[in-house]
N, C-alpha and C positions, 0 to 999 in steps of 0.2 A: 939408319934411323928406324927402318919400322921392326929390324933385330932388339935392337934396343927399347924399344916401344913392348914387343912380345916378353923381355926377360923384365923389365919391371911391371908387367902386368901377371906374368907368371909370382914375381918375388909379392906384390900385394894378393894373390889370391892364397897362397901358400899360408899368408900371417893371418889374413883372414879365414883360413882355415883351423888356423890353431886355435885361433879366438872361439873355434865353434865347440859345442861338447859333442860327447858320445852318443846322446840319442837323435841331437840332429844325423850325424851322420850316419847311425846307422838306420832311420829311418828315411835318408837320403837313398844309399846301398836298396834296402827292402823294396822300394819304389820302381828303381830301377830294372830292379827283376822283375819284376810283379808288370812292369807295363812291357817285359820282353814277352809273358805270357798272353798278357791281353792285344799286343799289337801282333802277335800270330794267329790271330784268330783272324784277320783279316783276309785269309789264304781261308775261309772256313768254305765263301760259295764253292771252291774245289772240288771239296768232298761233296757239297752236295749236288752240285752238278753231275760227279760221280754216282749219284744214287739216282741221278734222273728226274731230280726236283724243277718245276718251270722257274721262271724267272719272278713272278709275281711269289710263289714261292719262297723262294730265294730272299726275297727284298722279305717279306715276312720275318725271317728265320732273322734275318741281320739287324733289321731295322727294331725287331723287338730288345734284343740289350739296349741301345739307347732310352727307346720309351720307360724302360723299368729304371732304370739308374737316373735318369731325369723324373718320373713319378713315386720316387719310393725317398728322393733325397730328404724330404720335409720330415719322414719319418725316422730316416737313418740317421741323419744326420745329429737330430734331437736323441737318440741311445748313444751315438759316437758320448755326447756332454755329458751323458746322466752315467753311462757305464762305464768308463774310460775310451780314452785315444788306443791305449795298446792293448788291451782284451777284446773290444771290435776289432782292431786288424786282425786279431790271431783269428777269431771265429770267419772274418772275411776271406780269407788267405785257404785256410780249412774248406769252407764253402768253394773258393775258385779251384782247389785244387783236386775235390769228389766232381763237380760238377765238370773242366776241363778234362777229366780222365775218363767220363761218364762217356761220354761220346765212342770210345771203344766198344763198347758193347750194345749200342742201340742205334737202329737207322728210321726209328717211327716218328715221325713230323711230329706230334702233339709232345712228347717225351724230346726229342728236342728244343720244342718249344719252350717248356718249364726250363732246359738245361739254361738257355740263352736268359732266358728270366732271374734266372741266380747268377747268373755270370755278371747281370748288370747290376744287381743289389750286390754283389759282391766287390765290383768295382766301387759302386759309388761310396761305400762302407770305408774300403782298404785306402782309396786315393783318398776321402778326406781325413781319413786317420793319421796318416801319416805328413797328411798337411798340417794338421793341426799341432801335430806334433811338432814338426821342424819349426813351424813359428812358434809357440811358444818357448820352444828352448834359444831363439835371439833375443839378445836385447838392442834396443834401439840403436847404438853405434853399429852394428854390422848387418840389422834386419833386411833392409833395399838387396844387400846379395848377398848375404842366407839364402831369400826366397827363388832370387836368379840362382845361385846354384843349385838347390832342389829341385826346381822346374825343368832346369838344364838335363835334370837325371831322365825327364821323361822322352827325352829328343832321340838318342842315340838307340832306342829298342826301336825306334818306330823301322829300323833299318835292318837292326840283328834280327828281332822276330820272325819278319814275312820272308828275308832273305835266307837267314840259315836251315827258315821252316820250308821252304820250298827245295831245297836241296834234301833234306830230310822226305819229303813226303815223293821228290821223284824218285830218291836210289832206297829207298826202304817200307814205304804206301804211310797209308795215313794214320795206322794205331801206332808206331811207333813215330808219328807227330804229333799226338795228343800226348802221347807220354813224355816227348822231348819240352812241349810248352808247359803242361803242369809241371814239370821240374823245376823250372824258374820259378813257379810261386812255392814250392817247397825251399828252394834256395831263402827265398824271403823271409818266410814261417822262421827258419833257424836262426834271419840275424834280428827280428822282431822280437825274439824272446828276450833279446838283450838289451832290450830299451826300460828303461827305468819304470818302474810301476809306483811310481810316487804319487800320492792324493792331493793336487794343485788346488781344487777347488775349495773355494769356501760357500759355494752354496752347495746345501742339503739335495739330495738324489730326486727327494719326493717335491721338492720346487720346481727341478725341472720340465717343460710341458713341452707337449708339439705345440700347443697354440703358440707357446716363444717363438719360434722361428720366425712366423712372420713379424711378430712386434719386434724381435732384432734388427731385423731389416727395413724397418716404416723411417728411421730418421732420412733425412737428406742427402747427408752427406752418402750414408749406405746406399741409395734410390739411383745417386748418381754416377756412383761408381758401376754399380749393377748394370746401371744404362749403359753406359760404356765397354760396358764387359760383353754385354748382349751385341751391340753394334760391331766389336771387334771381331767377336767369333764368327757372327752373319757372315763378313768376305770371306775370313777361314774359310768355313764351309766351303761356300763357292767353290773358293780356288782352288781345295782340297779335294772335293769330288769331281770336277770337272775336268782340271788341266791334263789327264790323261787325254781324254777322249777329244779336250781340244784339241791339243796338239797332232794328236792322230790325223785328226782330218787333214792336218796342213803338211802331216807325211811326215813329222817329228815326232819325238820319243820323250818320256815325262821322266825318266830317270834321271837325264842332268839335274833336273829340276826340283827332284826331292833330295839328290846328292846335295847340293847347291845350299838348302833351305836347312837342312840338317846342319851343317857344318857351320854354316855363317849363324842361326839361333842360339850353336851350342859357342859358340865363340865369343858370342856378343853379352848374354848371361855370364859366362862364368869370368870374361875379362873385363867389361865395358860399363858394367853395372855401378863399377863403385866412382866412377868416375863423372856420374850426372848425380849435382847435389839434391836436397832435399829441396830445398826451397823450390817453390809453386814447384812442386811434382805433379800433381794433379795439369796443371796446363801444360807441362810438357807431356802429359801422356797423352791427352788432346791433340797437341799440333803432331807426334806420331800416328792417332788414328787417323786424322787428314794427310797425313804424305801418304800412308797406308790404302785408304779408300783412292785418291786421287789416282794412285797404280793401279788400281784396280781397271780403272776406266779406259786408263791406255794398254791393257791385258789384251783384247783384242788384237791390236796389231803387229803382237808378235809374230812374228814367221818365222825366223830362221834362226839356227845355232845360239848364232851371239843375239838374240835379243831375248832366248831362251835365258841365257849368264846374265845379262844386264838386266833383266825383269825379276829373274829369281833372285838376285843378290838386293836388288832396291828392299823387294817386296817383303821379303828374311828381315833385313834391316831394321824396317820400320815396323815390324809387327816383333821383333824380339823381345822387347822388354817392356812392351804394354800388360801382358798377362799376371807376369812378376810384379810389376809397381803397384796396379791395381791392390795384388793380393796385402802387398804392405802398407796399402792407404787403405783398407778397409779392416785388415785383422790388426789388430795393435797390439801394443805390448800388453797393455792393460784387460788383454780382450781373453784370455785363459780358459775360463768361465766359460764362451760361448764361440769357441774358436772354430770346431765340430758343427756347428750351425751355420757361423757365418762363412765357413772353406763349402761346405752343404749350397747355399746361395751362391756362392761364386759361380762354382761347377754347374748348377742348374740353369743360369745364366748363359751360362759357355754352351751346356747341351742344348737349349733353346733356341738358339744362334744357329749351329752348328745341323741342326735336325731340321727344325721347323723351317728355319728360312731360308736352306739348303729348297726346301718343297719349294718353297715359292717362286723364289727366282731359277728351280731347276722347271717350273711350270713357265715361265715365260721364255727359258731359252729353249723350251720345246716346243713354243707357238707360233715364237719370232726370231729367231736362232741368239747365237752365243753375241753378237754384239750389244742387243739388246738387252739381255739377262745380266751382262758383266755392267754393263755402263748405270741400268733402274739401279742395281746393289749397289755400285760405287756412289749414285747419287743421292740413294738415302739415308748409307753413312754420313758424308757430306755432310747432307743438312743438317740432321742431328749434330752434329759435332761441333759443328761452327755454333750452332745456339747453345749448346753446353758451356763452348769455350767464352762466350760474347757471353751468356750468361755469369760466369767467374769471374769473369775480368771486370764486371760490372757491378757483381759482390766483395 
């Protein structure tokens, strides 16, 4: 049965691929590289520990990409619209790829500091570029997984990056692993040129404004996707920065756990996506971030091996295909025009989540330890959600 289950899941992903054009997928490809190079950089405290940087330091250096590619989106993202999707990516691609190579030649904190500062305006340029891209090239019968398979692209670097980059940096030092990750955005750069440079828009260059950005995002329906998008990302975080160091304490190891999370994401995007219809999409993305948060809560009581498997396969699960539906219930078909804006507001949402209230709840499990940290986050999902959801169901 579940052979069979896999080859017509394989045979509908396959037609649904044909259905796709050329520039989704090679802006799909592009992606893929481009996050092998950004998710090596998470091996970056290395080298700087190497250099003998403190740890406040440290969090400095790392913690400023995020800040820039979260404060610079409202801007970039408003040029992605007005300049095109695929001449931002090339100038972004460009930018990651001086600025990830730069690192060979300088070990001075401030000069670092700017490097990390283009690193994240270059992220947030290239990723919404190429989002924007892929959705506009579906149309409405395949878009729901279009976006799962595009998003699917960004899962499996999270694994090749830090792993093949840390084999590189112990049998060869660190300038020939700055050279090995900017390589993957030069990989990109060459399949980006082959994305169609077509002029979709019909609004005039000079209409376009930053003020747009936020009136894009003021209806309703966009406020509460965003909300949702914001709340999902919050446990991300969490669980994302902590579950090393939980698990540490209790004498386990966090690599089943990302093995785990990797596989089942990439599984459930590129096969499981076409299989939950449209209708009230929105509330099931809902009753996903309540099974989501509600694991959250019993995260704590993992101890051992298997409730390592059992927690990471739930918790993969139900956060799989919140990110993707989102992005297809907020960008629409119709949405071309301002697509670069609103992928800009998603990811700002998701960095927000992901930064900001990582702080907070990484402040309370440093006050009152990890069961209280995991359970306040789980339970202010929670309540959001269920009033989102009683909200809907109510309109």
């Amino acid at each position: 049965m579940m052979t069979l289950f896999v080859k017509v899941s394989l045979q509908s992903l396959l037609i649904n691929m044909i259905r796709l054009n050329r520039d989704f997928i090679f802006a799909t490809i592009a992606n893929c590289f481009f996050f092998i190079n950004f998710s090596s950089f998470f091996l970056l405290p290395l080298f700087l520990d190497n250099l003998q940087y403190d740890k406040f330091q440290i969090g400095v250096l790392m913690g400023s990409f995020g800040i820039s590619s979260i404060l610079l989106t409202p801007i970039t993202s408003t040029l992605i619209d007005q300049y095109g999707k695929r001449l931002s990516g090339i100038v972004a691609l460009v930018l990651m790829i001086i600025s990830s190579s730069a690192y060979c030649i300088t070990t001075n904190f401030y000069f670092l500091f700017a490097l990390r500062i283009i690193q994240g305006a270059s992220f947030s340029v290239f990723f919404n570029s190429t989002s924007a891209i892929a959705s506009d090239n579906l149309d409405k019968g395949n878009r729901k997984q279009g976006l799962s398979v595009y998003f699917a692209s960004t899962i499996f670097p999270y694994f090749v990056g830090p792993f093949f980059g840390e084999i590189v940096i112990i049998n060869y030092g660190f300038i020939n692993f700055f050279i090995f990750s900017s390589s993957f955005s030069v990989i990109a750069l060459l399949i980006i040129f082959n994305v169609s440079n077509l002029k979709v828009t019909k609004i005039n260059n000079d209409d376009i404004n930053f003020s747009d950005f936020f009136k894009i995002i003021s209806d309703q329906d966009s406020r509460k996707y965003l909300l949702t998008n914001f709340l999902s990302s919050s446990g991300f975080g969490i669980i994302m920065n902590f579950v090393a160091i939980f698990l540490k304490e209790k004498g386990l190891k966090s690599g089943l756990f990302f093995l785990i999370y990797s596989c089942t994401v990439t599984f459930f995007r590129l096969f499981l996506s076409n299989y939950i219809s449209e209708k009230n999409l929105f509330s099931k993305v809902l009753l996903m971030l309540i099974a989501f948060s509600s694991l959250i809560f019993f995260f704590p009581t993992v101890n051992s091996v298997e409730g390592i498997i059992i927690f990471s396969f739930l918790f993969s699960s139900s956060y799989a295909l919140i990110y993707p539906f989102l992005s297809a219930l907020l960008i629409k078909e119709n949405s071309i025009e301002n697509s670069g804006r609103l992928f800009g507001a998603l990811n700002s949402t998701f960095g927000l989540g992901v930064h900001l209230m990582t702080f907070l709840f990484g402040y309370l499990i440093h006050e009152f330890g990890f069961n209280i940290g995991f359970q306040v986050c789980s339970l202010f999902i929670l309540i959001f959600a269920i009033y989102i959801l009683w909200q809907e169901r109510k309109g």
